[in-house]
N, C-alpha and C positions, 0 to 999 in steps of 0.2 A: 410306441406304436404309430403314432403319427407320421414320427421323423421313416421309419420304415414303409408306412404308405407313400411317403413322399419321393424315398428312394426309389420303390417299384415305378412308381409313376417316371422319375427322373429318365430311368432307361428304359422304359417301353420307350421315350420319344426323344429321348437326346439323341443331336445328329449323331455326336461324334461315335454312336453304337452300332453307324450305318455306311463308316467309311470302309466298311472293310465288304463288299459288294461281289469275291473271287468267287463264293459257293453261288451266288446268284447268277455270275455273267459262266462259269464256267460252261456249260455247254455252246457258249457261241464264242472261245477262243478263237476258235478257224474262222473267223467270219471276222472279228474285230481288226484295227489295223494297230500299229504297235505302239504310235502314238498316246490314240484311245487311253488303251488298257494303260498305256503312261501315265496317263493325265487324273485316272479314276484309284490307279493301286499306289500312287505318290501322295494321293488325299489332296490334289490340288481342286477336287469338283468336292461340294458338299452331298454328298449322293443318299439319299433321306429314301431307304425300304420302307415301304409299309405293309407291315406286316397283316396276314388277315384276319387275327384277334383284334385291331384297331377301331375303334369305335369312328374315328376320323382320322384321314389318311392324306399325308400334307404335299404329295407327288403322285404322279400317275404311276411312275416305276425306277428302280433303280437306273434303268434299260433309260431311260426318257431324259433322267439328268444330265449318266453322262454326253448322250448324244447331246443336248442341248451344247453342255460345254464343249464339245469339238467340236461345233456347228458355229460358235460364238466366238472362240477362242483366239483364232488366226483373221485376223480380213483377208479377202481376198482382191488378187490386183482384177477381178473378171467382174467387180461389183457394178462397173461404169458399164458393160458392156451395152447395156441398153441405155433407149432413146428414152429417160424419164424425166425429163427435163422440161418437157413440152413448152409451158408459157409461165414457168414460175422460177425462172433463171437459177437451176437447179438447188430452191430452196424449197424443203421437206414442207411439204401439204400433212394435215392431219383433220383427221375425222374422230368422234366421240358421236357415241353411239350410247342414249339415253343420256336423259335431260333432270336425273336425281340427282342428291348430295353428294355423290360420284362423279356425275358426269361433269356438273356447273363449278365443283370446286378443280377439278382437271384444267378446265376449261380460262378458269382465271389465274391457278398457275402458271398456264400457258402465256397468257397475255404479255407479262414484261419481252416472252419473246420474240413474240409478232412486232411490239413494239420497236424491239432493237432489233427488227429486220433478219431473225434469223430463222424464223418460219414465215411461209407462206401466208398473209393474212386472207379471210379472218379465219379463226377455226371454226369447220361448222359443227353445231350440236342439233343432233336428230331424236327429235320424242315423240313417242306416240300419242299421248297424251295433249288433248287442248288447253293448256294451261292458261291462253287467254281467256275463252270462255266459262274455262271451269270453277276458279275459282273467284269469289266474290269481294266486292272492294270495300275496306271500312267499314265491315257488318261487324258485329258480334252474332251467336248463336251456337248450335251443338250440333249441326250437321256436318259429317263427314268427307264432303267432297266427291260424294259418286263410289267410293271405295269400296261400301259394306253391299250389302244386302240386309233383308229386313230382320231385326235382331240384333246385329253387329256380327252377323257372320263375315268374316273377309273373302273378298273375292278374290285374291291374291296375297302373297305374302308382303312384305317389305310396303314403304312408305307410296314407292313411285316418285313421279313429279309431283304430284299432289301434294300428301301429306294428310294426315288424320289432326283432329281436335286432343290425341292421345301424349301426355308428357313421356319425352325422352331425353336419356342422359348424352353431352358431348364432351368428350375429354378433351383437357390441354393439349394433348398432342396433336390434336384435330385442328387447333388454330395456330398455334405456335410457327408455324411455317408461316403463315401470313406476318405474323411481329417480326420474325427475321429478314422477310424479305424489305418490310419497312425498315428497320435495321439499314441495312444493307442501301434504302435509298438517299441514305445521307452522302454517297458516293456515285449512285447508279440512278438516273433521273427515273429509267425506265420502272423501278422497284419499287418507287416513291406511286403507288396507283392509289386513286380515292376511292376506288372499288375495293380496296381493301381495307381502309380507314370506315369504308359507311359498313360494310358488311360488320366488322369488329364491334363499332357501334351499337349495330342495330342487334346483333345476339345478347352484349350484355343490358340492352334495353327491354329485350322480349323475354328475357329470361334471368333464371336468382341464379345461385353457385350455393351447393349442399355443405353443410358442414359436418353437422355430429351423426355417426354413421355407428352401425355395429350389427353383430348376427345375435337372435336370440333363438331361444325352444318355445315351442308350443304354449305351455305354461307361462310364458312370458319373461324368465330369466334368461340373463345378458350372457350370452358367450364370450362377446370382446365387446368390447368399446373403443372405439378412434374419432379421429377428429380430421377429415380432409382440409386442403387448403383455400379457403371461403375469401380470400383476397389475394387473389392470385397476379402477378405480374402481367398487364393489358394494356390498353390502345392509350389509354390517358395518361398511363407512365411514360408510356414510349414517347407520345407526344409535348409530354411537360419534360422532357430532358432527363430523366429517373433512369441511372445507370450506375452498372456495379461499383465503378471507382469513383463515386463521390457516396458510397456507402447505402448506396439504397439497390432493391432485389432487380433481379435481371432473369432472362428465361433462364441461365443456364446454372443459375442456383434456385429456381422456386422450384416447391415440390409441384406434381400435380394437382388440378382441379377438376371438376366436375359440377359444368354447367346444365341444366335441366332449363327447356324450351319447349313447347308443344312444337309437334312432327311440321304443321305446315307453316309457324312461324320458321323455323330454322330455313325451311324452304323457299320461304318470301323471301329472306334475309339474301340469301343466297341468289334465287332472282333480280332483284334489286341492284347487287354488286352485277348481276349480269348485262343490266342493262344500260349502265354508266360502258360497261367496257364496248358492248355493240355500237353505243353514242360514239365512240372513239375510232370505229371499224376493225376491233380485234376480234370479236368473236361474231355470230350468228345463230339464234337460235331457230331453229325451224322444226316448229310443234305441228302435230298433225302427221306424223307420217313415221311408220315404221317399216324397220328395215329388219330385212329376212334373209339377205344372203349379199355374196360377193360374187361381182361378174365380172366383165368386160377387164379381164387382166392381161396387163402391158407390161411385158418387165419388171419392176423393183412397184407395179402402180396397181391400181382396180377401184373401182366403183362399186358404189351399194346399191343393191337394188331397189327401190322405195315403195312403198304402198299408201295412199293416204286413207286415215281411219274417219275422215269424217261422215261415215256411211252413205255420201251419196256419190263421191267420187271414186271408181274402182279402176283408172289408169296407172298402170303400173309403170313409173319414172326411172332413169336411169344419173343418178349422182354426178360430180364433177370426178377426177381420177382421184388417187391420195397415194401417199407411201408410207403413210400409218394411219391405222383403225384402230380407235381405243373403243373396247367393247366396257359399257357401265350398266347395260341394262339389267340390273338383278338376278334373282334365281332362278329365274326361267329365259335369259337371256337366250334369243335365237342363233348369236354368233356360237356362243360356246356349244351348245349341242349339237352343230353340224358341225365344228371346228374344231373343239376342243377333242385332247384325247387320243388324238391319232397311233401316238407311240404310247402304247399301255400296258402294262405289268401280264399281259395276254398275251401280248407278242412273239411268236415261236422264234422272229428271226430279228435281225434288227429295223426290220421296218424299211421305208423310205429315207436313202439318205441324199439324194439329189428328185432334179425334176426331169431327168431322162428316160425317155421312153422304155429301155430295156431293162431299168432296174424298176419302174412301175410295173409291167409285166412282171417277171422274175415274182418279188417280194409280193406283190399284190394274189398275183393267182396260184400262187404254190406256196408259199412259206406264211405271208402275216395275214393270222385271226382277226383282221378288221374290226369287223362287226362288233362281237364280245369284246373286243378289247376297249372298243370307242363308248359302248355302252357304258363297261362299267366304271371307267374312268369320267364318264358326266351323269352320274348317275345322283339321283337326288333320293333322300332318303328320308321316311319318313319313323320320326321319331317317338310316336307311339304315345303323344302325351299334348293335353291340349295347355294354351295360354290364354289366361282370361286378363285383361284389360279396363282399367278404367280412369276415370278422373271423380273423386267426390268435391264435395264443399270443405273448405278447411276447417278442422274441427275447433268448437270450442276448448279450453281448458279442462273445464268438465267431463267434456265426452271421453278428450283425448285422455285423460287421466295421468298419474305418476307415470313418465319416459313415455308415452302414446304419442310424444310431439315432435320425437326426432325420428331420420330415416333410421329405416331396420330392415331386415331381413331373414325370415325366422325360416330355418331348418324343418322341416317336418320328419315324421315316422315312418312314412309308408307313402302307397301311391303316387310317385313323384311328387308330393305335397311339398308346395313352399310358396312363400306370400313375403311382398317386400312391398314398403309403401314410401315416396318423398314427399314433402311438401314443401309445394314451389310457388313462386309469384310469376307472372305473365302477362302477356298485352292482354287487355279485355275488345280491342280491335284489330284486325286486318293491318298486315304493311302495305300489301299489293297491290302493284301502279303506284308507291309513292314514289315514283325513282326523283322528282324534281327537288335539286336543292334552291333552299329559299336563302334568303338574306341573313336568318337566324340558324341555318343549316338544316340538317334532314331532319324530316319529320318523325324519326323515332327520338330524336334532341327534343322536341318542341313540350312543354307543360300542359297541352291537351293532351299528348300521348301517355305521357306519365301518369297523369294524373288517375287516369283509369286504367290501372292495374286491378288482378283477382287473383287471389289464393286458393288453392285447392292443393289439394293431395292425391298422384296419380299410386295407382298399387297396380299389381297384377299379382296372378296365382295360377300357379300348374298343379296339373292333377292329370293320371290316368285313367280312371274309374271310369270302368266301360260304356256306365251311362251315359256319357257326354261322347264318348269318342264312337262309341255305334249313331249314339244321333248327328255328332258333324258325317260322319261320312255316309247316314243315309238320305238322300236329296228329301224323303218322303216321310222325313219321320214330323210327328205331330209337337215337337216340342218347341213350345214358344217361350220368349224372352222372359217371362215373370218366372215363370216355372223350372228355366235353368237357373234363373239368380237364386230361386228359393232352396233349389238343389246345391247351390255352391253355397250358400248361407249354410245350410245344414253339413257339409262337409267342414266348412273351418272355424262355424261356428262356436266351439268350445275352445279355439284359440285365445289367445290373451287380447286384451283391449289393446287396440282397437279394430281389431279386423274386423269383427261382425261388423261395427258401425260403419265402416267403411264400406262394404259393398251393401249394404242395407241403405244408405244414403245415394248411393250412385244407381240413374235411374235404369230399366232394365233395359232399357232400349240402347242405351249408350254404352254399356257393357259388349266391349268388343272381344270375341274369341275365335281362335285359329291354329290349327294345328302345328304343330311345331318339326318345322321339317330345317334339313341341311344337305349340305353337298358332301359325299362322299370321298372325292380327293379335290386336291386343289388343280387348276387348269393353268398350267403354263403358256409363255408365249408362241403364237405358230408362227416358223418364219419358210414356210412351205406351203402356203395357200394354194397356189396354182397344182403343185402334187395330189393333194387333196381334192380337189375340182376335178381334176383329172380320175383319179382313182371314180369319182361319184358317176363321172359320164363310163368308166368302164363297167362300172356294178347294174347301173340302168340296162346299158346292151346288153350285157351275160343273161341279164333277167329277162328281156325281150328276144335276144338272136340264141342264146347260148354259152359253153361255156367256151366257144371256141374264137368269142369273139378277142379282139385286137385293143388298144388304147390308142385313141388319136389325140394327141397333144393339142390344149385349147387353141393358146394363139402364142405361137413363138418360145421364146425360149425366156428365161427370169422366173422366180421364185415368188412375183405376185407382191402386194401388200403385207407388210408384218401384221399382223393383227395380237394386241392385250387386254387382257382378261383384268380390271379393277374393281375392286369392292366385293358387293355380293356375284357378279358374276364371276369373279376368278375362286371364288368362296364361302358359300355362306356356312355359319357354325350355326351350333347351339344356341338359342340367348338367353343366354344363364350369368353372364356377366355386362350383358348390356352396350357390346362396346360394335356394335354396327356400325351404328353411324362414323362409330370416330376410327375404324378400319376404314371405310369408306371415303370420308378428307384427307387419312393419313394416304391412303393409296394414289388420290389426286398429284400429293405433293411428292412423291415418292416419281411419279411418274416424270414428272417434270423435270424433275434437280436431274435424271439420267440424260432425257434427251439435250436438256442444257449441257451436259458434261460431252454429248457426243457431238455439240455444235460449238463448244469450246475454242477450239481451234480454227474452224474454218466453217464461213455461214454455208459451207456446198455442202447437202446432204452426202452423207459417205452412209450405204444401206450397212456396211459390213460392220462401222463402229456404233452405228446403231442398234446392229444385232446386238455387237458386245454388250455394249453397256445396259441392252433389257434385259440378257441372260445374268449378267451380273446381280442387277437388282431384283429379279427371281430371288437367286440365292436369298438376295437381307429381306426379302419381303416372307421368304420360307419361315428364316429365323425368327423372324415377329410372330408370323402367323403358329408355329412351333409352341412358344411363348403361352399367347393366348389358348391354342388348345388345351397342354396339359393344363392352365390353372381354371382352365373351363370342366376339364375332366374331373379335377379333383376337389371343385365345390359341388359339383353337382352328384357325386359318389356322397361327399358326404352331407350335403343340403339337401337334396330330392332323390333318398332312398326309395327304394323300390324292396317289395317283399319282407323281410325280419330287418334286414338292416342293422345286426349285431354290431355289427364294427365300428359302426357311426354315431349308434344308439348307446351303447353301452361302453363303450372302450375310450372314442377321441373326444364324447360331448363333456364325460364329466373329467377328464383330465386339462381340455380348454377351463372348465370351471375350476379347476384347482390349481392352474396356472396362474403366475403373480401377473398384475396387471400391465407391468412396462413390459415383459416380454410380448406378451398376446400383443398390446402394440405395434411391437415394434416386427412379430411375423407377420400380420397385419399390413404395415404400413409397406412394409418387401415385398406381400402377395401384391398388393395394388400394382406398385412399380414393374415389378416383374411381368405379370398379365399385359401391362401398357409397352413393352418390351424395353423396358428403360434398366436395364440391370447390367446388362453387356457392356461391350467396348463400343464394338462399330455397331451402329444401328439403324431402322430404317423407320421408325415412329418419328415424332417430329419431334426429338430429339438429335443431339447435334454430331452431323458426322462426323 
C-alpha cells in the first residue's frame, strides 16, 4: 500500500506526465507559430500542467513554459539595439532585492564575479529592515528582534533580515556551494574569498549537526530509525588539504547533513561574510528602505523605486539603472505580486509576446484575462493549520527518559497533529558587528566564544483545532499566552515523553505561533517588464477614461530589466520538512553559477544569453522544487492526518512497524536525498552539476 501511495503521488507530479501538453494548447493552434508547437510537442521544454486537484502547483501554466522556452531559446541579433551601456562599459548591473538568507547568500555568490570584473561592482542589496539598529551586539536574552507581537504571535511569516531566537535546520546543500567555490580557489584567486571561509566557520561555531533521527506514534514507538551524517565534509577539511585521493571524504562522496542554528545566528553569520565583501567594494548593503516597484525603464535597464522605512523620512527615491533584479524578499514579496504571473493557466490567448504597442492592444483588451489570471497565479494560500514554535532547556536524562534524547518526529492521528523536537547546541551570544579579524582570527575561533555555548531543544507542533485558528485570525480574541500553552499542553499531552515536558518547560511568552500558509504556484522569471508596466498604465486609464482608451508605450522601445524570483519569493511551500532556509542558499547559488555561465564567454552583458540561461535554470530549479513537493505531500498525508485517517493510521503505520529495520533505513535514507533533490542526474541543489 505504501509503494502504491507512492506511485499515485509519483504521477500526479512527475514532469514527464506533462510533456504531452496537445489537449491543453489545442485551442490556440491558429495562434501558436510552428516553431513553438515544435519545441513543446518534441519534449524539448519540460512543460509541468498543474492540474487543479493540486495541492501545490509548480508553474503558472502549461501556456507560460512553453512561451518562456521560445522567448529564451534563440538570442536575438536586436538584443544590443539599445543604449544600456551608460557608464558601466556594458557590464551587467545587478540589483537583490531583500537582505535575508536569500538575498545575502546571492549576494556573496555574486562576489568572485565583481571581483573578476565581470559584473558591474558592487551589487547593491536593498532591505527594509534596519538591521543596524535592530539587532543587538554581544547580549544574550530571549527577545525576538521586533518580529512577534505580544505572545509570540508573528507578524509576518518567514525569518526576514532579522531572525528570531527560534532553532532551524540548514542542509548541506545550502553550503556546499560555498566548499566548491573554495575548491575551485586553488586555481581562481577570485574564489579563494575569506567571506566564505568566516561564514563556514562561524555556522559550524554557532551551531551542532543532528544525528540520530526517526519518526515515531503517539504512544511513543519508533517507526524507523536513522542516523544522519554528524561529520560532515567542511571548511577544516578543505583547508587542512582532506581530499578524495589520498583516501579521506570529499563533497562529492559525503552523505548529507543537517546543521541546526537559531534563525538570527545564521543571519549574523551571513552578515558578517557580508561585510568582509563590502570592505573589499563588492557588494553594498542598504537597509532602511524598501522597494515597491520598477520605473524609469531604458531598454535592457530600470530602476527601483525606493521608499525609506524609517518612519520619519517619506521621500520617495529613485535607484541607480540595473539589467537584473533579483527579487528575495519572501512571501509577501512586492515584486512578484505586481510582476509575477502575467502568463497564467487563465489566459484565453497567448498573452504578451513582445513589447509592441499593437499586440498590447490586441491581447490586452480583447483576448487575455489579466486580472484572474495574475491573481491566481501569486496567490498565497492559506493552509488552515497553525505552527507552534519553541526553544526549551535541554532535558535532563531523567526527564528525557528511554530515546526522549534523540531528534524525532512523531505522526499524529487526527487534526494535523504532529510534534518534532532536536536538540542543539549554540552561541549563548551575539556575532553582530564582529566582522574584525584579530591576530588569533574571528571571534567566533576565539575560547570566549566557545566557551559559552547552551543547549536546548527546539520542537514545534501543528494542530488545526478551531480553537487556536479562530483565535489567530481574530485580532480581538481574549486569548492570552499561558492559556494557549495550557490548551496545547492538553492537546498533546497524552503524547509520549517527552513532549508534555517540552512545551511545559518552554516559557509562554516565547512560544511562537503562526499560521501556516504557502504559495500556490511557483513564479517564474519576467523578462517583459516594460510590457507589464505598459499593460498597468492602460488598466489605470480604461478605469478613469474608459474602455476606449489607447496604450502609450512608457519610454522607447526594450523589454526593461529581467527580473527573478529566489527562495521564498519565487515559492514558498509547506513547512513540513524544514528545508526553507536551505531552498533559500540553494537558490542563491543556483542563481549565480547561470549568470556566470552567461558571462563565460565575454564580460559584455548579451541580455538574450542571459535570458537563456535563467529560463534554463527555471527548468532545474522546477525539478528540485518538483522533488521537494511530492515528498512534502507525502509525509504530511501521512504525518498530519486530518479527519479518520485510515490509510496512514491503520494500513502504512503498522506495516513501517513490521518492516525489517535495514529496509526502513535504507527508504529512509532515499526519502532525505530525494526531497534535497540529490537522486537525479543533472541537478540544481548544491550538488554537482
Amino acid at each position: 500500500s505504501p509503494l502504491l501511495y507512492w506511485k499515485h503521488i509519483y504521477h500526479h507530479y512527475h514532469p514527464s506526465s506533462y510533456y504531452y501538453v496537445v489537449r491543453e494548447i489545442n485551442p490556440l493552434y491558429s495562434q501558436m507559430t510552428a516553431k513553438l508547437l515544435y519545441r513543446v510537442l518534441s519534449g524539448r521544454t519540460a512543460v509541468l500542467h498543474s492540474p487543479p486537484s493540486r495541492r501545490h502547483k509548480t508553474s503558472s501554466s502549461s501556456i507560460n513554459n512553453a512561451l518562456r522556452s521560445f522567448s529564451t531559446a534563440t538570442p536575438s541579433a536586436d538584443d544590443h539595439n539599445y543604449d544600456d551601456n551608460t557608464k558601466d562599459n556594458g557590464r551587467l548591473r545587478v540589483a537583490i532585492v531583500g537582505g535575508g538568507a536569500a538575498g545575502m547568500t546571492t549576494a556573496l555568490h555574486l562576489s568572485p564575479l565583481v571581483a573578476a570584473g565581470l559584473i558591474q561592482g558592487p551589487i547593491d542589496v536593498y532591505e527594509a529592515n534596519n538591521v543596524k539598529t535592530s539587532n543587538k551586539s554581544r547580549t544574550s536574552g530571549h527577545t525576538l528582534s521586533g518580529t512577534t507581537t505580544e505572545g509570540g504571535k508573528q507578524l509576518y511569516s518567514g525569518s526576514g533580515a532579522l531572525g528570531r531566537h527560534i532553532g532551524v535546520g540548514i542542509w548541506s546543500t545550502a553550503w556546499w556551494p560555498f566548499l566548491r567555490s573554495l575548491e575551485k580557489g586553488y586555481n581562481d584567486v577570485n574564489k579563494n574569498r575569506q567571506s566564505y571561509k568566516t561564514l563556514l566557520k562561524d555556522l559550524e561555531a554557532c551551531g551542532s549537526y543532528v544525528k540520530d533521527v526517526g519518526y515515531r506514534s503517539p504512544n511513543g514507538s519508533w517507526l524507523v530509525k536513522s542516523q544522519l551524517n554528524a561529520s560532515p565534509y567542511g571548511i577544516d577539511d578543505l583547508l587542512s588539504g582532506a581530499t578524495e585521493s589520498n583516501g579521506s571524504k570529499s563533497i562529492d562522496n559525503d552523505d548529507p547533513a543537517l546543521l541546526f542554528v537559531r534563525e538570527k545566528d545564521l543571519l549574523s553569520c551571513l552578515r558578517n561574510a557580508m561585510k568582509i565583501e563590502q570592505k573589499m567594494g563588492t557588494v553594498k548593503y542598504n537597509y532602511g528602505v524598501k522597494v515597491e516597484s520598477i520605473n524609469a525603464v531604458n531598454g535592457n535597464m530600470g530602476s527601483l523605486e525606493l521608499h525609506p522605512t524609517n518612519g520619519t523620512d517619506s521621500t520617495t527615491t529613485t535607484s541607480p539603472q540595473y539589467h537584473l533584479i533579483i527579487a528575495a524578499d519572501g512571501l509577501r514579496s512586492s515584486l512578484r505580486s505586481r510582476y509575477a504571473g502575467h502568463q497564467s493557466i487563465h489566459a484565453t490567448s497567448l498573452g504578451i509576446e513582445s513589447s509592441s504597442q499593437e499586440n498590447i492592444e490586441n491581447s490586452l483588451e480583447n483576448h487575455w484575462e489579466h486580472t484572474r489570471g495574475h491573481r491566481e497565479a501569486t496567490k498565497v494560500e492559506n493552509r488552515e493549520y497553525i505552527v507552534f514554535r519553541g526553544n526549551a532547556p535541554k532535558l535532563t536524562a531523567a526527564a528525557a527518559g528511554e530515546d526522549g534524547s534523540d531528534s524525532f518526529q512523531t505522526w499524529g492521528c487526527s487534526k494535523s497533529m504532529r510534534f518534532a523536537a532536536v536538540p542543539f547546541r549554540h552561541a549563548d551570544e551575539d556575532l553582530e558587528d564582529d566582522d574584525e579579524e584579530s591576530n588569533s582570527g574571528h571571534y567566533s575561533q576565539t575560547d570566549a566564544f566557545k566557551e559559552r555555548q547552551k543547549d536546548e531543544e527546539v520542537w514545534f507542533a501543528t494542530i488545526n483545532d478551531p480553537v487556536f485558528i479562530d483565535a489567530y485570525k481574530n485580532s480581538n480574541s481574549t486569548m492570552d499566552a499561558e492559556e494557549r500553552k495550557k490548551l496545547l499542553i492538553d492537546a498533546f499531552g497524552s503524547w509520549h515523553n517527552p513532549v508534555k515536558t517540552l512545551i511545559e518547560t518552554t516559557p509562554a511568552e516565547d512560544i511562537m505561533y503562526e499560521m501556516a500558509l504557502a504559495h500556490k504556484h511557483n513564479a517564474s522569471p519576467v523578462f517583459d517588464i516594460k510590457t507589464i508596466m505598459d499593460f498597468e498604465r492602460w488598466k489605470l486609464n480604461r478605469k478613469n477614461k474608459g474602455n476606449s482608451c489607447k496604450v502609450t508605450p512608457i519610454i522607447g522601445p526594450g523589454p526593461g530589466p529581467i527580473l527573478v524570483f529566489i527562495g521564498d519569493s519565487m515559492m514558498t511551500i509547506d513547512p513540513v520538512l524544514a528545508q526553507g532556509f536551505t531552498m533559500a542558499m540553494e537558490s542563491g547559488a543556483s542563481v549565480a553559477r547561470s549568470i556566470e555561465r552567461a558571462l563565460s564567454n565575454s564580460p559584455a552583458y548579451s541580455p538574450a544569453l542571459l535570458r537563456h540561461e535563467l529560463g534554463e535554470r527555471q527548468v532545474r530549479r522546477e525539478r528540485r522544487l518538483l522533488h521537494l513537493l511530492r515528498s512534502t505531500e507525502l509525509v504530511q498525508r501521512l504525518a498530519q492526518p486530518n479527519g479518520f485517517a485510515i490509510f496512514a493510521r491503520y494500513i502504512v503505520r503498522p506495516l513501517m512497524k513490521l518492516c525489517p529495520d535495514g529496509i526502513k533505513q535504507g527508504v529512509f535514507n532515499f526519502m532525505i536525498r530525494y526531497s534535497l533533490g540529490l537522486t537525479g542526474g543533472e541537478r540544481d541543489s548544491g550538488g554537482k552539476l
